[in-house]
C-alpha positions in Angstrom: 0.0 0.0 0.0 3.0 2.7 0.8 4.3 2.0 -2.7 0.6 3.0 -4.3 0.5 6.7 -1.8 1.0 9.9 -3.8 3.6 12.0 -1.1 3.1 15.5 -2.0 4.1 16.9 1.1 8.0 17.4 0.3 7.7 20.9 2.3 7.1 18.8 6.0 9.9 16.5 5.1 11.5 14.2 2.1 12.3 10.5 1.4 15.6 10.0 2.6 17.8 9.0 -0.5 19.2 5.7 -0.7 22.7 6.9 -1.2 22.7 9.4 1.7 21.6 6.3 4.0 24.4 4.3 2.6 26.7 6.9 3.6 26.0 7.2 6.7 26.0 3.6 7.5 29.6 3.0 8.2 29.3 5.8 11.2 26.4 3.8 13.2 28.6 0.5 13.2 32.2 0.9 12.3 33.1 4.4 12.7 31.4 5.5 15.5 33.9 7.0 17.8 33.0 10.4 19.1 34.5 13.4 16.9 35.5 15.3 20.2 38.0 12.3 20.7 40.3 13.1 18.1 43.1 14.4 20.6 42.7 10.5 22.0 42.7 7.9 19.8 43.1 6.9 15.8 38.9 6.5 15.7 38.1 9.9 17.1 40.5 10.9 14.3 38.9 9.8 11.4 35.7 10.3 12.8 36.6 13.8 13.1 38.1 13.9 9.3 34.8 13.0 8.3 32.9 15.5 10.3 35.2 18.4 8.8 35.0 17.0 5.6 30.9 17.3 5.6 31.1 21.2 6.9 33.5 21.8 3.9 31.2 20.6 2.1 28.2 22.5 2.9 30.1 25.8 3.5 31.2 25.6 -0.3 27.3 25.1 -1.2 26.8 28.4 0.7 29.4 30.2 -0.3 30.8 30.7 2.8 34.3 32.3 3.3 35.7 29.6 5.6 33.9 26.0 6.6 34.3 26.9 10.8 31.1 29.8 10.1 29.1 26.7 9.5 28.0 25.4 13.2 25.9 21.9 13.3 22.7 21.8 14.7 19.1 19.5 15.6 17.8 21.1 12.8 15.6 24.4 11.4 13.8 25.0 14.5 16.9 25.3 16.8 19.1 26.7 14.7 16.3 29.7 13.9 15.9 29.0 18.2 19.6 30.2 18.7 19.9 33.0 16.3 16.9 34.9 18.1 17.9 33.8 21.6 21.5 34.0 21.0 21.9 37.5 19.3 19.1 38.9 22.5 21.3 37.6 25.2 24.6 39.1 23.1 23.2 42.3 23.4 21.3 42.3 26.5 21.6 45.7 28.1 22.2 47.0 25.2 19.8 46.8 22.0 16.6 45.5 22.9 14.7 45.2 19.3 13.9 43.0 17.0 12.2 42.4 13.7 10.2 39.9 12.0 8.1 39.3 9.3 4.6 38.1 9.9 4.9 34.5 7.5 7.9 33.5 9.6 7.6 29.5 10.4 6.9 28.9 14.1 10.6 28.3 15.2 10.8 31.8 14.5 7.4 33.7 15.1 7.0 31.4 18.7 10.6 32.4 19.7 10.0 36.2 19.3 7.2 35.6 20.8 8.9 34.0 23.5 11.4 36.8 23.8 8.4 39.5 24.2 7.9 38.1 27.6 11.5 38.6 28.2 10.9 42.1 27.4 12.5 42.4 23.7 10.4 44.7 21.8 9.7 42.8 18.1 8.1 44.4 15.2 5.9 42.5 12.8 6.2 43.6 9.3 3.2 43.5 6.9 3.7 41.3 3.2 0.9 42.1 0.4 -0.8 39.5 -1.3 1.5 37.6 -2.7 3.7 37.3 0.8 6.0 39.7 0.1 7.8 42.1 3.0 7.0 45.5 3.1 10.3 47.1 2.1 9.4 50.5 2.7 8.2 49.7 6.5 11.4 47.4 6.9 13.5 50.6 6.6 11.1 53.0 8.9 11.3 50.4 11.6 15.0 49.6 12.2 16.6 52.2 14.9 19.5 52.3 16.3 17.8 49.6 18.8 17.6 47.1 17.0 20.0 43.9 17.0 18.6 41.9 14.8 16.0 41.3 11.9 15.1 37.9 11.1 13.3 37.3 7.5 12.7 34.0 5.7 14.6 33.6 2.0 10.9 31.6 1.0 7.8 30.7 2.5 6.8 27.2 3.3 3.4 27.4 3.1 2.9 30.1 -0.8 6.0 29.3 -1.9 7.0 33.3 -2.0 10.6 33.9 -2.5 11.6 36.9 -0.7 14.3 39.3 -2.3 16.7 38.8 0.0 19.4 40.6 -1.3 17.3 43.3 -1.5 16.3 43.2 2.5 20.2 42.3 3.3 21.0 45.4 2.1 18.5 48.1 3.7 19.3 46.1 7.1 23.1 46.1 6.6 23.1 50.2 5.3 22.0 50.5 9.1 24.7 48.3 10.7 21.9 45.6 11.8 22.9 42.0 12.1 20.5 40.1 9.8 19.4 36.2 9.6 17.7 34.5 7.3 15.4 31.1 7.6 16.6 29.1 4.4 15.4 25.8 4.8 13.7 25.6 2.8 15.3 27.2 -0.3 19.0 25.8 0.3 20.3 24.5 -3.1 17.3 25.2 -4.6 16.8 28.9 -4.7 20.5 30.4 -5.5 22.0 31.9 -2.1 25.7 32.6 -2.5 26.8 34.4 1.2 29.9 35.6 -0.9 27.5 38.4 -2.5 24.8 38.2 -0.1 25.7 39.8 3.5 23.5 37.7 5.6 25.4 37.2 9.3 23.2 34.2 9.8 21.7 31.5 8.0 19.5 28.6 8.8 19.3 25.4 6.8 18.3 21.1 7.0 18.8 18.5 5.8 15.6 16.7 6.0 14.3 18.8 3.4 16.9 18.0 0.6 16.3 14.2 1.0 18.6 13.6 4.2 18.5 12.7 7.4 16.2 14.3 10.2 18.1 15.5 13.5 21.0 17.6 11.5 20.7 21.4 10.3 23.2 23.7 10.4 23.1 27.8 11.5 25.8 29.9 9.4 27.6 32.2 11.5 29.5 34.7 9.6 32.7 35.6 11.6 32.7 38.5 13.6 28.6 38.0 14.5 28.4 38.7 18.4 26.0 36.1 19.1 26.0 34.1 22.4 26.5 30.0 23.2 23.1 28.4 22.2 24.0 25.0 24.4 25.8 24.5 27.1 28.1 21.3 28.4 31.1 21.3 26.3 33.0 22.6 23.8 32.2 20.8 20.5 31.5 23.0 17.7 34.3 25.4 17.8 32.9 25.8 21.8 29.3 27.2 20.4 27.1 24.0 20.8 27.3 21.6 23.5 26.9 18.0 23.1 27.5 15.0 21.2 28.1 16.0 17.2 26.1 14.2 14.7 28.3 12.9 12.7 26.2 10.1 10.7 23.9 13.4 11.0 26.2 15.7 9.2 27.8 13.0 6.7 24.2 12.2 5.4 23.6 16.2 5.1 27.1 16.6 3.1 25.8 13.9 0.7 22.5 15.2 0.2 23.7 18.8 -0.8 26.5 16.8 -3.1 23.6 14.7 -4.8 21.5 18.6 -5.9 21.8 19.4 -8.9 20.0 22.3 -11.1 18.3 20.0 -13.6 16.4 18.3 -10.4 15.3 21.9 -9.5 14.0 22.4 -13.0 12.3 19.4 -12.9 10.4 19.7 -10.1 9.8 23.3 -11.1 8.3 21.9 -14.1 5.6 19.9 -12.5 5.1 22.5 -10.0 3.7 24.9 -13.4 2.0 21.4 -14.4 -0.1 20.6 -11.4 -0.7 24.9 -11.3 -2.0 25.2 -14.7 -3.6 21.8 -14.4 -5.5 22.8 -10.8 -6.6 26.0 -12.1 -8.1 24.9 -15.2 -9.7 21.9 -14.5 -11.3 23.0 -11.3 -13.2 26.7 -11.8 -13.5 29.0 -8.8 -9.8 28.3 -7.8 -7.0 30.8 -6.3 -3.4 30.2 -6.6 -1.8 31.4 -3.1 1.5 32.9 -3.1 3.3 34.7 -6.8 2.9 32.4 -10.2 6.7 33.1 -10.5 9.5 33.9 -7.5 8.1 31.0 -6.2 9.6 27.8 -4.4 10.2 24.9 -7.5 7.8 22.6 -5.4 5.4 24.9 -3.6 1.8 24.7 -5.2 -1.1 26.5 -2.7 -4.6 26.4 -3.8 -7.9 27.4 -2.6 -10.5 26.2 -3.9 -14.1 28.6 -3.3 -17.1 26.3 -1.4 -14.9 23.6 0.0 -13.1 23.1 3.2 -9.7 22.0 3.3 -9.7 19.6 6.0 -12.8 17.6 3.9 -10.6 18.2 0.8 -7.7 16.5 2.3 -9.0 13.6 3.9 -10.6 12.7 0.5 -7.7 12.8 -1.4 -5.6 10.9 1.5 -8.7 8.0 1.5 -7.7 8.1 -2.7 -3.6 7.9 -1.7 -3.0 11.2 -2.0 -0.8 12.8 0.8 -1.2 16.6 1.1 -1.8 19.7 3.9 -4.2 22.2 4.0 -3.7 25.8 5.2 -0.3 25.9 7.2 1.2 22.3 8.2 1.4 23.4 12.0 -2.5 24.1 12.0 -3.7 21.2 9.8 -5.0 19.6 12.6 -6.6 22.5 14.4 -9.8 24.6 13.2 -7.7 27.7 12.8 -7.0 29.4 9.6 -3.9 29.7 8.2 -1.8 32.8 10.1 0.5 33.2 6.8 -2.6 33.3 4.3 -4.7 35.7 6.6 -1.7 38.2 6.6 -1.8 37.9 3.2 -5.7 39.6 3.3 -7.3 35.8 2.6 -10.6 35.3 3.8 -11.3 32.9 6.8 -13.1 31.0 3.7 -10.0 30.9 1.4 -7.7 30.5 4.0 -9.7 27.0 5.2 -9.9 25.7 1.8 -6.6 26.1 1.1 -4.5 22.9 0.2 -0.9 22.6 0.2 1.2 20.6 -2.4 5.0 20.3 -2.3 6.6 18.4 -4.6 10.3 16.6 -5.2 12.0 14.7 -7.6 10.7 11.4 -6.7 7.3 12.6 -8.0 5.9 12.3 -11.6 4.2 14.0 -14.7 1.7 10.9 -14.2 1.3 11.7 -10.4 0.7 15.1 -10.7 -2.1 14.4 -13.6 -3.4 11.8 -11.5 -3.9 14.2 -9.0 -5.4 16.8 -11.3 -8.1 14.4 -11.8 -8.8 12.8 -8.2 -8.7 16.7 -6.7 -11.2 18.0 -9.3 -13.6 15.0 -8.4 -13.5 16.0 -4.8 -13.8 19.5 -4.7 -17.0 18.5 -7.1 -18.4 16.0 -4.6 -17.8 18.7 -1.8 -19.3 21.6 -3.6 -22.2 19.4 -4.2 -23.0 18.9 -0.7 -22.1 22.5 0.9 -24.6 25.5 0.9 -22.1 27.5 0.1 -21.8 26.0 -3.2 -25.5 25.7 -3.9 -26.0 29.4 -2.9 -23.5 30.4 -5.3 -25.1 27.9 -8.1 
């Protein structure tokens, strides 16, 4: 039955590919010493060799000037967890303001929320339609007490790709450290932190088709920002605890295995399954821009239809997909990203969410052409919403 499912929810997390598994193999049952041992014995050695080699690896991807500005994390949510937390305590007593946009994933918009109560003041910038930040208020509301502003390269849920060079710049003409939430856009969405002055930089690996557990926070040197986790020295002494090495060798060979003709193909069924949704199924909005968007990212709402009824049908016909945002799925809320957007409460619950990768096919995404346009016609059938309209 697993082999029949349609997964077209690449944005929550993506198969794990074969290769990065047998990678990381060798460093659960033969090379398993701890990395931190290297000063000890011939296995913490090697270990450690292979650790080093994986940063190099994904520094070069980013464009980073030197492979030790790469520190290894759990994953998205702590690393976007220890740029907030970390830069606040830096400059505790000194700068006390921060700024967000209001689409930021919950890692970011729950710790700024959680810093509020501390007493940081945090600005939430508007985005239009589409999702894009407000430049104009982005430059009114940095002072000279702010420390940090904290904007995502692309949206999870519409797919928006922010212009982040544009925002690193208006934040760096005022001196103000800036991070930037790209999980979901690393080596897929070019990023090059040679051109780009971004002082900190969240990615995964669980999102590129590696392991769950790893992510990585790029700190450009120089940053001020304070130890995330205490009880040790690992990580050039700013993480605590055990590294991740199988963690970080599957990440290293995921980024190695990228390549721009998968990102075109998977931007090619993205435009597919778009063009396809919107006309075969009338009374259906694309959320998010048709272009500057993620390559996998496809958000639709579809008028006189509920998402959570829309979903469950296509998951009873195989079909694997989210509505509204992925952290409110289960809940009765609308979706916080689409209502900043202006959304109705109505649009924003019949949204649905697909996310492609390059494990899916042109004959999937027709397929699921076909089984969403018989469900959204079986639910508009039955909702007097629908028969008002008619």
């Amino acid at each position: 039955m697993q082999n029949e499912i349609i997964y077209m929810d690449n944005a929550a997390t993506t198969r794990v590919d074969p290769a990065v598994v047998e990678a990381m193999l060798p460093f659960f049952t033969e090379k398993y010493a701890v990395a931190s041992s290297q000063f000890s014995h011939s296995p913490g050695i090697e270990v450690r060799e292979a650790l080093d080699a994986a940063r190099v690896t994904i520094a070069q991807a980013l464009g980073a000037a030197k492979p030790e500005e790469v520190i290894f994390t759990s994953g998205e949510t702590e690393s976007n967890n220890w740029a907030l937390k970390g830069m606040a305590r830096a400059f505790r007593g000194k700068k006390n303001h921060l700024i967000i946009s209001k689409i930021e994933s919950r890692s970011v918009l729950d710790t700024a929320q959680a810093l509020e109560k501390e007493g940081v003041r945090v600005t939430y910038l508007d985005v239009d339609g589409e999702g894009f930040v407000d430049l104009d208020q982005l430059r009114e509301s940095i002072t000279d007490d702010t420390f940090l502003v904290s904007i995502q390269h692309a949206n999870e849920e519409v797919g928006t790709i922010q212009d982040i060079d544009a925002i690193a710049a208006i934040v760096k003409e005022r001196g103000v450290a800036f991070h930037t939430d790209a999980s979901h856009t690393f080596t897929k969405v070019p990023l090059n932190l040679a051109e780009t002055p971004a002082d900190l930089v969240t990615i995964t690996a669980h999102l590129i088709h590696g392991p769950k557990g790893i992510g990585a926070l790029y700190v450009r040197e120089g940053t001020p920002i304070a130890k995330w986790m205490h009880g040790g020295f690992m990580e050039f002494n700013m993480r605590g605890g055990v590294e991740n090495v199988p963690g970080a060798v599957g990440f290293a060979k995921a980024v190695e295995m990228t390549s721009a003709t998968q990102v075109e193909y998977i931007s090619s069924l993205r435009d597919r399954l778009i063009d396809g949704l919107l006309a075969r199924i009338p009374k259906t909005e694309l959320n998010g821009p048709r272009y500057r968007r993620l390559p996998g990212n496809v958000n639709v709402s579809f008028h006189y239809a509920e998402g959570e009824s829309t979903l469950l049908h296509l998951d009873m016909m195989g079909i694997a997909v989210v509505t509204g945002s992925a952290c409110f799925s289960r809940s009765l809320e609308p979706s916080y990203v689409l209502m900043a957007m202006g959304k109705t409460h109505e649009l924003a619950h019949g949204s649905i969410r697909y996310s492609l990768s390059r494990y899916n096919t042109v004959e999937e995404v027709d397929r699921v052409i076909e089984a969403t346009a018989e469900v959204i016609e079986t639910l508009r059938r039955i909702s007097p919403l629908g028969k008002d309209e008619k």
